[in-house]
N, CA, C and O atoms as a Tinker XYZ file with bonds, in Angstrom:
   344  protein
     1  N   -135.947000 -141.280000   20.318000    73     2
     2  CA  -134.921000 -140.710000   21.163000    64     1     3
     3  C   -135.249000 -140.914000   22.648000    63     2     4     5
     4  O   -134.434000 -140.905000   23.571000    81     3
     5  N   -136.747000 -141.123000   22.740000    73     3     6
     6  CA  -136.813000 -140.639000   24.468000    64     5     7
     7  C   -136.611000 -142.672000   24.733000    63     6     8     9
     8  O   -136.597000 -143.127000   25.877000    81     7
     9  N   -136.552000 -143.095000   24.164000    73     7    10
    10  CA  -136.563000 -144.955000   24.424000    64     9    11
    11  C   -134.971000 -145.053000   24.322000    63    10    12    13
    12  O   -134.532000 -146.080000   24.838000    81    11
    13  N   -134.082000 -144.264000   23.805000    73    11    14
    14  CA  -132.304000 -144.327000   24.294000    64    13    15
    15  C   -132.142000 -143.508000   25.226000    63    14    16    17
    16  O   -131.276000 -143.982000   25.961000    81    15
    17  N   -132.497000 -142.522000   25.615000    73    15    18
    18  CA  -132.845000 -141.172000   27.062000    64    17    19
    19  C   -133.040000 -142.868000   28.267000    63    18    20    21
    20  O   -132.119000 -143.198000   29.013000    81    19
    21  N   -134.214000 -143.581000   28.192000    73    19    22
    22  CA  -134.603000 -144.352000   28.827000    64    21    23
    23  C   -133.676000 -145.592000   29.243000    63    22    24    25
    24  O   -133.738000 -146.221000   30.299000    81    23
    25  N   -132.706000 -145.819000   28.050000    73    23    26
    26  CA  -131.949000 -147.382000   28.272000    64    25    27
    27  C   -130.928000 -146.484000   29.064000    63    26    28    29
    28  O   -130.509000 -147.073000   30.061000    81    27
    29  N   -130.313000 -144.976000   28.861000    73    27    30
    30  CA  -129.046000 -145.078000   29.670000    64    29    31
    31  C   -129.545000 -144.555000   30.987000    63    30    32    33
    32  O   -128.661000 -144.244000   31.785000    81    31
    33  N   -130.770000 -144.401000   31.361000    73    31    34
    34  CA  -130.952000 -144.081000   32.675000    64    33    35
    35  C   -131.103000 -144.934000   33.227000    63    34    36    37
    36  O   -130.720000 -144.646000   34.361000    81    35
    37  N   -131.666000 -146.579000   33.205000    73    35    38
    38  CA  -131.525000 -147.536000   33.838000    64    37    39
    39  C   -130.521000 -148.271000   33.776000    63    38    40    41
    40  O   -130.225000 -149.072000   34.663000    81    39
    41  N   -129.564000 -148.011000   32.233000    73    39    42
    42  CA  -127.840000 -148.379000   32.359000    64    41    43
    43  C   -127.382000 -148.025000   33.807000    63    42    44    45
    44  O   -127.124000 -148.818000   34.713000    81    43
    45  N   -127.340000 -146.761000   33.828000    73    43    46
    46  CA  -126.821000 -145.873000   34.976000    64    45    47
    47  C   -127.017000 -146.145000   36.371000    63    46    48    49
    48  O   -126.272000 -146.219000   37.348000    81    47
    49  N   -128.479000 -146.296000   36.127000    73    47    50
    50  CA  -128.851000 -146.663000   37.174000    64    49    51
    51  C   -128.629000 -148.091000   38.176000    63    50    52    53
    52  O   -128.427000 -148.422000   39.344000    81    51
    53  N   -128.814000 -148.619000   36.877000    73    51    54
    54  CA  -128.101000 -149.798000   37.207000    64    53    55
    55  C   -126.746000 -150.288000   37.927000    63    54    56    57
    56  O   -126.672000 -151.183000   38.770000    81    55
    57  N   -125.602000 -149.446000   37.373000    73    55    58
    58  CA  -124.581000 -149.424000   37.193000    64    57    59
    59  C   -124.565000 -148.705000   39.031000    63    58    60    61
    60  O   -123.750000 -149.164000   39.831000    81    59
    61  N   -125.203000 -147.987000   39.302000    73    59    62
    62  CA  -125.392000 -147.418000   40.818000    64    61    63
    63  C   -125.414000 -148.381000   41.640000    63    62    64    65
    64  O   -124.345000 -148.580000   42.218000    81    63
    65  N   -126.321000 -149.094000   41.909000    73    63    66
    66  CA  -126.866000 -150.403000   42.207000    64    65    67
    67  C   -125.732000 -151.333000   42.293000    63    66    68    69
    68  O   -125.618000 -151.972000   43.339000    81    67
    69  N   -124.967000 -151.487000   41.452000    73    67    70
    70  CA  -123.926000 -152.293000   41.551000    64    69    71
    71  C   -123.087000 -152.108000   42.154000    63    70    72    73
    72  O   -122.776000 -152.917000   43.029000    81    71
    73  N   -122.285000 -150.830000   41.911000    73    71    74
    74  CA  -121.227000 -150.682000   42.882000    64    73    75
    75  C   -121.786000 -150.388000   44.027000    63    74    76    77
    76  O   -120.911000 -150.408000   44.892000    81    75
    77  N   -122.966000 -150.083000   44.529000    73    75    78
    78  CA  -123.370000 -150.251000   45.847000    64    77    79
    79  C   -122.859000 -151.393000   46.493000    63    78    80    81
    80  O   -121.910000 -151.489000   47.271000    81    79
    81  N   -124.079000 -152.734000   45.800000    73    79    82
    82  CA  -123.695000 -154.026000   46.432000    64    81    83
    83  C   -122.151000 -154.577000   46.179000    63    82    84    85
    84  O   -121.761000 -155.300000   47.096000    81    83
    85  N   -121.373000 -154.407000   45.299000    73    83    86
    86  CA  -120.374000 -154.998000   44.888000    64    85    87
    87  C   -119.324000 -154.160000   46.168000    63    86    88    89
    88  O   -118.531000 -154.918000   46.727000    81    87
    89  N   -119.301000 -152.416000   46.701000    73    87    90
    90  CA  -118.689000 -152.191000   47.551000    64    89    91
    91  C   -118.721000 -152.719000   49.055000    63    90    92    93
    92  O   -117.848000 -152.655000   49.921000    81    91
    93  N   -119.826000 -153.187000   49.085000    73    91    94
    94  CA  -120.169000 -153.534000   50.613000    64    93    95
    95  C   -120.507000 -154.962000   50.865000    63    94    96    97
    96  O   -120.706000 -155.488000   51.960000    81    95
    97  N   -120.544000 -155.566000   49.561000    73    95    98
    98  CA  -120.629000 -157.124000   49.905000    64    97    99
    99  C   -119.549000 -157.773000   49.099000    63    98   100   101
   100  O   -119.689000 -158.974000   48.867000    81    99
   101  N   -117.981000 -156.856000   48.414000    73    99   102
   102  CA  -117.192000 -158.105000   48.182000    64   101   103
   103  C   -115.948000 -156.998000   48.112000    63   102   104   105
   104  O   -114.780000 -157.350000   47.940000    81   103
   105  N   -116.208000 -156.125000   48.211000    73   103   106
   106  CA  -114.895000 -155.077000   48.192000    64   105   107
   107  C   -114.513000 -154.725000   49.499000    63   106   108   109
   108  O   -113.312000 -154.566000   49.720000    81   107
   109  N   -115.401000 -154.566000   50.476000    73   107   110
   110  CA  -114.793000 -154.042000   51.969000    64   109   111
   111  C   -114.262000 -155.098000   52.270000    63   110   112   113
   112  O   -113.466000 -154.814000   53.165000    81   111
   113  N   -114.202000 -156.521000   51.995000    73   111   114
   114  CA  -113.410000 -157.513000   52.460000    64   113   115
   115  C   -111.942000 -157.245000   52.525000    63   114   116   117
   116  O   -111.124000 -157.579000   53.383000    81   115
   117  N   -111.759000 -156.387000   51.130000    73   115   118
   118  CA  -110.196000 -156.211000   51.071000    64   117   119
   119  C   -109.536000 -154.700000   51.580000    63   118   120   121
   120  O   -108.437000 -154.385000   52.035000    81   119
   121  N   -110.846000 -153.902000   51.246000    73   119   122
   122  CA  -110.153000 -152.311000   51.350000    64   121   123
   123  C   -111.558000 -151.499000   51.466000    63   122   124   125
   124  O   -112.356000 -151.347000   50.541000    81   123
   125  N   -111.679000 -151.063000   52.648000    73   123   126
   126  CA  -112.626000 -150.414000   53.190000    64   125   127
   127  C   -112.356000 -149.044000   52.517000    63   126   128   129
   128  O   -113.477000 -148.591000   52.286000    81   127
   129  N   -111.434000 -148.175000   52.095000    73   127   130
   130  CA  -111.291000 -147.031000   51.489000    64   129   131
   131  C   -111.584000 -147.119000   50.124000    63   130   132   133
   132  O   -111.884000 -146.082000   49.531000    81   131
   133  N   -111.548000 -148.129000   49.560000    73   131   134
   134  CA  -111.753000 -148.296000   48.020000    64   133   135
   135  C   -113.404000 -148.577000   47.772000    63   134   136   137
   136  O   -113.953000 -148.222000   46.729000    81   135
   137  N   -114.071000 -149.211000   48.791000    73   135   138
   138  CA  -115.553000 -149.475000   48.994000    64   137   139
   139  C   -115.975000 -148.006000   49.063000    63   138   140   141
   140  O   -116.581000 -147.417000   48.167000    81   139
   141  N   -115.612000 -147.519000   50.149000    73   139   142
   142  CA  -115.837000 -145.974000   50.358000    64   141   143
   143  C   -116.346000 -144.945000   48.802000    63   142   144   145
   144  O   -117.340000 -144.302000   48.464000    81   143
   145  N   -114.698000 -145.359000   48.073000    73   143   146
   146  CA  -114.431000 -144.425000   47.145000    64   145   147
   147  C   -115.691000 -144.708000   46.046000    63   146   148   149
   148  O   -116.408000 -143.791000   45.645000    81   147
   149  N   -115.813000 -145.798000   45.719000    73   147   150
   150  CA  -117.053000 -146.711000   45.388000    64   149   151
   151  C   -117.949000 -146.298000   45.499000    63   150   152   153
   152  O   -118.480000 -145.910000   44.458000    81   151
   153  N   -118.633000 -146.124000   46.673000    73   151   154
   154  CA  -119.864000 -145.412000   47.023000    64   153   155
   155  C   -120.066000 -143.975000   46.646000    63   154   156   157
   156  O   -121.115000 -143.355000   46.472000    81   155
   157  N   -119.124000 -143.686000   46.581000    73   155   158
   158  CA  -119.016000 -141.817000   46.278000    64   157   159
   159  C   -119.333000 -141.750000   44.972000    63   158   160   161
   160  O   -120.208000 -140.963000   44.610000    81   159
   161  N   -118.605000 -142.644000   43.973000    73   159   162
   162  CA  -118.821000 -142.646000   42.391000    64   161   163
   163  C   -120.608000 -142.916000   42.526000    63   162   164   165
   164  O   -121.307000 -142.028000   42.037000    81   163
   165  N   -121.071000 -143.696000   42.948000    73   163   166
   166  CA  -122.286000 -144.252000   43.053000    64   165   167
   167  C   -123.093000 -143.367000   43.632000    63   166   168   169
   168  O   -124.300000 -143.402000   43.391000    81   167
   169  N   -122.686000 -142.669000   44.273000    73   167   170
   170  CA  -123.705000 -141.762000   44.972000    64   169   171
   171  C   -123.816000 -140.622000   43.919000    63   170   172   173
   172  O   -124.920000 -140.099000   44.068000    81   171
   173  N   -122.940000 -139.868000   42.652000    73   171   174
   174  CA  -122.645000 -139.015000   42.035000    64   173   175
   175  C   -123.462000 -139.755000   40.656000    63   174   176   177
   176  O   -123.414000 -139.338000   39.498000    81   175
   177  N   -123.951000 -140.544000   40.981000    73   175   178
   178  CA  -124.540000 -141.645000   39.262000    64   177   179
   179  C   -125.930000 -141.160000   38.840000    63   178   180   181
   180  O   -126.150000 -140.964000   37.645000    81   179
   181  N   -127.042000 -140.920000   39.920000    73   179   182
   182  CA  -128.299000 -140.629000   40.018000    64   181   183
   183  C   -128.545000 -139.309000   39.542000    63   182   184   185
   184  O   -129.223000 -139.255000   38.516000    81   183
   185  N   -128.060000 -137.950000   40.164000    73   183   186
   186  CA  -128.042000 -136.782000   39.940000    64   185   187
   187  C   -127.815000 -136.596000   37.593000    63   186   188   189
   188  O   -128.450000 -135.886000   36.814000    81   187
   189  N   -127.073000 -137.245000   37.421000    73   187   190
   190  CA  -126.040000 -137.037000   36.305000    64   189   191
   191  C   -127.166000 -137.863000   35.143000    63   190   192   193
   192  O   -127.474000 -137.498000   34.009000    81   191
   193  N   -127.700000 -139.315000   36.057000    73   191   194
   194  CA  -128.888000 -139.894000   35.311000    64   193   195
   195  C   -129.987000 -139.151000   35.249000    63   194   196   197
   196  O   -130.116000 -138.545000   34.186000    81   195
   197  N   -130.687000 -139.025000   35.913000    73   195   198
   198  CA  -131.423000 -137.571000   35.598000    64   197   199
   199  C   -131.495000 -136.802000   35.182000    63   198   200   201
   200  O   -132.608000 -136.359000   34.897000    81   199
   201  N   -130.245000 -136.082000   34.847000    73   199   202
   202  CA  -130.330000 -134.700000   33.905000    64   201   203
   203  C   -130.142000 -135.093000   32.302000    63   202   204   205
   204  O   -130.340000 -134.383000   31.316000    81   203
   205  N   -129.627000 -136.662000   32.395000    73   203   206
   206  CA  -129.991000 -137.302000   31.132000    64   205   207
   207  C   -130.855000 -137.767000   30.533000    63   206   208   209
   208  O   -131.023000 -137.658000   29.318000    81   207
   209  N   -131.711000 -138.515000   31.508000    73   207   210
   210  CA  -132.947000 -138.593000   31.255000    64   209   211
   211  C   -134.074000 -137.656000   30.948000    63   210   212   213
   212  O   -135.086000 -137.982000   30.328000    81   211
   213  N   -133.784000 -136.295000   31.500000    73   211   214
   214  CA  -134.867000 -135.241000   30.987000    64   213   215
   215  C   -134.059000 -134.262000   30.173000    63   214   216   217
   216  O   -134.482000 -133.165000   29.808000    81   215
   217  N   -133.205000 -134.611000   29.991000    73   215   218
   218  CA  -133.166000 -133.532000   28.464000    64   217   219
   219  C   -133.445000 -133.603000   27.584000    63   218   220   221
   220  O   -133.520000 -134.719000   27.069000    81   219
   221  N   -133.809000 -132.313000   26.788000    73   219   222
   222  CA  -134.408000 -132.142000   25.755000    64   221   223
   223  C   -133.731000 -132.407000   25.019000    63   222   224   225
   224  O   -132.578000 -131.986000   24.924000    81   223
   225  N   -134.556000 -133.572000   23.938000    73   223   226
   226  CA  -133.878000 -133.833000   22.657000    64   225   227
   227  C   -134.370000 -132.595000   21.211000    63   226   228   229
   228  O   -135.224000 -131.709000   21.156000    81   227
   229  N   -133.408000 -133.078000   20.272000    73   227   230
   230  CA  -133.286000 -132.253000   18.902000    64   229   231
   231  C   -134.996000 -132.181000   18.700000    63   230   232   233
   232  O   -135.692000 -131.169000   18.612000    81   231
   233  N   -135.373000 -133.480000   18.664000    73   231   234
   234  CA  -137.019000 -133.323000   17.705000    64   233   235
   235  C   -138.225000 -133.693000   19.151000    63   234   236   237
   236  O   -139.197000 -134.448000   19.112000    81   235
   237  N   -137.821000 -133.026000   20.100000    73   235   238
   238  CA  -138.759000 -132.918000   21.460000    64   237   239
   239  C   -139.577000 -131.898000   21.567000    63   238   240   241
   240  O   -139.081000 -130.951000   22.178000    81   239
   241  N   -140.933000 -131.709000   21.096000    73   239   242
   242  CA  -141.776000 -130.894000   21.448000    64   241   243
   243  C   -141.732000 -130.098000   22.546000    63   242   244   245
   244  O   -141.878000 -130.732000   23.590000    81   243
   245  N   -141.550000 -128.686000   22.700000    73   243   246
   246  CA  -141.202000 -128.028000   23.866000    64   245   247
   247  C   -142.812000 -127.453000   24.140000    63   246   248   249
   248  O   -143.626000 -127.367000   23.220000    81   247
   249  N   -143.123000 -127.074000   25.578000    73   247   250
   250  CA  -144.296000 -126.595000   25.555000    64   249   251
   251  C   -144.816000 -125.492000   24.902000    63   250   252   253
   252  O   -146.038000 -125.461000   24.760000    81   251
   253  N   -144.281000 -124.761000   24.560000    73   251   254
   254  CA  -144.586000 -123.350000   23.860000    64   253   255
   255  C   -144.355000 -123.636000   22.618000    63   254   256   257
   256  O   -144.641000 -122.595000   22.027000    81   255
   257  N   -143.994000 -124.446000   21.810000    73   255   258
   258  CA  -143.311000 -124.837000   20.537000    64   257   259
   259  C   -144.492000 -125.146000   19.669000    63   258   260   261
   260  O   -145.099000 -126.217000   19.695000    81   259
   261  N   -144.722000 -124.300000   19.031000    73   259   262
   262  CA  -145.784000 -125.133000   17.657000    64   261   263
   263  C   -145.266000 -126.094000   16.975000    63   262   264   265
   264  O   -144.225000 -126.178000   16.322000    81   263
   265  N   -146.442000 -127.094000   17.285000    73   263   266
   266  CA  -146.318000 -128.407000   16.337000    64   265   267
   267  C   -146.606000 -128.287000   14.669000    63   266   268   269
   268  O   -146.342000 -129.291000   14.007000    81   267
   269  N   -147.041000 -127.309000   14.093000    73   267   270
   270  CA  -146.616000 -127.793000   13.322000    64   269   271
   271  C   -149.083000 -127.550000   12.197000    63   270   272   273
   272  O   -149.692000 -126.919000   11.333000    81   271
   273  N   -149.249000 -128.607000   13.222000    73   271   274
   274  CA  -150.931000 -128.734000   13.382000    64   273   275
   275  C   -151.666000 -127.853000   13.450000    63   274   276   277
   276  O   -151.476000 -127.426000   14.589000    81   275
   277  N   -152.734000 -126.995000   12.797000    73   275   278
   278  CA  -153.244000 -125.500000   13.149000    64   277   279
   279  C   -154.333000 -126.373000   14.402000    63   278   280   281
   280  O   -154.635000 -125.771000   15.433000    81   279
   281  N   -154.622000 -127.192000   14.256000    73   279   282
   282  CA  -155.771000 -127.707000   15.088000    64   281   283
   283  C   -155.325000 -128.244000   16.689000    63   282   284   285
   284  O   -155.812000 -128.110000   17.811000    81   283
   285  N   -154.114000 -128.923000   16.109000    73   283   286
   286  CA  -153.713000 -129.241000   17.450000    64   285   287
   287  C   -153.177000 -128.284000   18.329000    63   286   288   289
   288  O   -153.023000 -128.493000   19.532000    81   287
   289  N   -152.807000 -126.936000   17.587000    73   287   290
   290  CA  -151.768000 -125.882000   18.450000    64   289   291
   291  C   -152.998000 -124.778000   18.983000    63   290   292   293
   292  O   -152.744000 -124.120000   19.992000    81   291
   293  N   -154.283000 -124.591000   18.317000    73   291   294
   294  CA  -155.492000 -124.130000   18.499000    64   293   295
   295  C   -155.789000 -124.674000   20.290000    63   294   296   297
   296  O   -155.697000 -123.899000   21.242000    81   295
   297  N   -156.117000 -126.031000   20.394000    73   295   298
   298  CA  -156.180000 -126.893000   20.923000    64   297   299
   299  C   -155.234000 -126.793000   22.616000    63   298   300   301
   300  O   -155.481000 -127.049000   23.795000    81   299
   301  N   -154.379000 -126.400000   22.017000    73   299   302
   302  CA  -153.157000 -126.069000   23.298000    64   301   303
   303  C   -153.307000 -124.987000   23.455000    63   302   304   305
   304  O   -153.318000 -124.615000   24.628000    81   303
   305  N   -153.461000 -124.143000   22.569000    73   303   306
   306  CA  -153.497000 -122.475000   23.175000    64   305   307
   307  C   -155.062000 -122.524000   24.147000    63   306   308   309
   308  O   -155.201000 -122.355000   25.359000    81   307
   309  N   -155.602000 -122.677000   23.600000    73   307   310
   310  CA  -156.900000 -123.192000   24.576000    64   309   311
   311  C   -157.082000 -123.722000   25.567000    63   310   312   313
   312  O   -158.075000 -123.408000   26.223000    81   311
   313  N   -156.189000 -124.718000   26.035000    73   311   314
   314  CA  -155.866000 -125.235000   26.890000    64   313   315
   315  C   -155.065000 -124.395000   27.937000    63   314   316   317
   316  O   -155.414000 -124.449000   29.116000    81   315
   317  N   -154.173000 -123.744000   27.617000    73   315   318
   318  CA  -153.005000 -122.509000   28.440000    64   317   319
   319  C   -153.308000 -121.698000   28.195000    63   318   320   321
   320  O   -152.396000 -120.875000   28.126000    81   319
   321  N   -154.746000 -121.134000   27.845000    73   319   322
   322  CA  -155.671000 -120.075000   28.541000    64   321   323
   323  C   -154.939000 -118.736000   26.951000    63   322   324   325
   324  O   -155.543000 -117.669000   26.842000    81   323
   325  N   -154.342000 -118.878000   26.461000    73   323   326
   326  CA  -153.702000 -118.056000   25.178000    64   325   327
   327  C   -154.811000 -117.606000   24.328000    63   326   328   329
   328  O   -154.846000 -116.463000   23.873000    81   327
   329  N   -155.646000 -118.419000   24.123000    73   327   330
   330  CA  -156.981000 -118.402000   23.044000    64   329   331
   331  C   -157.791000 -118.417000   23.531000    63   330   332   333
   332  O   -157.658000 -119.147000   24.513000    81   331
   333  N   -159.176000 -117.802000   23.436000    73   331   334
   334  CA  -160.560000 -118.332000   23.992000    64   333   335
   335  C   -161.537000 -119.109000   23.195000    63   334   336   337
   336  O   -161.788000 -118.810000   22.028000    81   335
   337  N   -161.911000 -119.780000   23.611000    73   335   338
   338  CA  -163.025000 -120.981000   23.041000    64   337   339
   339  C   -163.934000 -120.023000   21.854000    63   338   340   341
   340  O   -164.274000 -118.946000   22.345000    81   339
   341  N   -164.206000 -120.138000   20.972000    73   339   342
   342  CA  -165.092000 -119.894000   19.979000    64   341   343
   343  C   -166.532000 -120.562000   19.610000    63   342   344
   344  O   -167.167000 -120.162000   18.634000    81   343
């Protein structure tokens, strides 16, 4: 899941990038308000990629979330101070 999280944030991102250059190097030729409008979509792309990129998926280990492992969750509580070393 987090490797499709990953393709649409550089989709997106991508897709930013473009109408950047595409508004200011072949669209203001014709219509400086439509380049404009362009940029605004593009400027609104990053914020929206981001909150896609870090959301939590269905089977995403949350920090407090037991895995599952008595050893490995031992291991973390130990780590975040929950347990003391034995």
């Amino acid at each position: 899941m987090y490797a499709r999280r990953r393709h649409t944030y550089f989709a997106m991102m991508g897709t930013c990038i473009a109408l950047f250059v595409l508004a200011w190097g072949v669209v203001r030729l014709w219509s400086i308000p439509v380049a404009v409008g362009m940029c605004v979509v593009a400027m609104l792309i990053p914020p929206v990629a981001a909150m896609v990129a870090n959301r939590r998926g269905p089977e995403d280990r949350w920090w407090d979330d037991p895995s599952g492992d008595p050893k490995s969750d031992d291991w973390w509580d130990e780590l975040d101070g929950k347990k003391r070393r034995q």
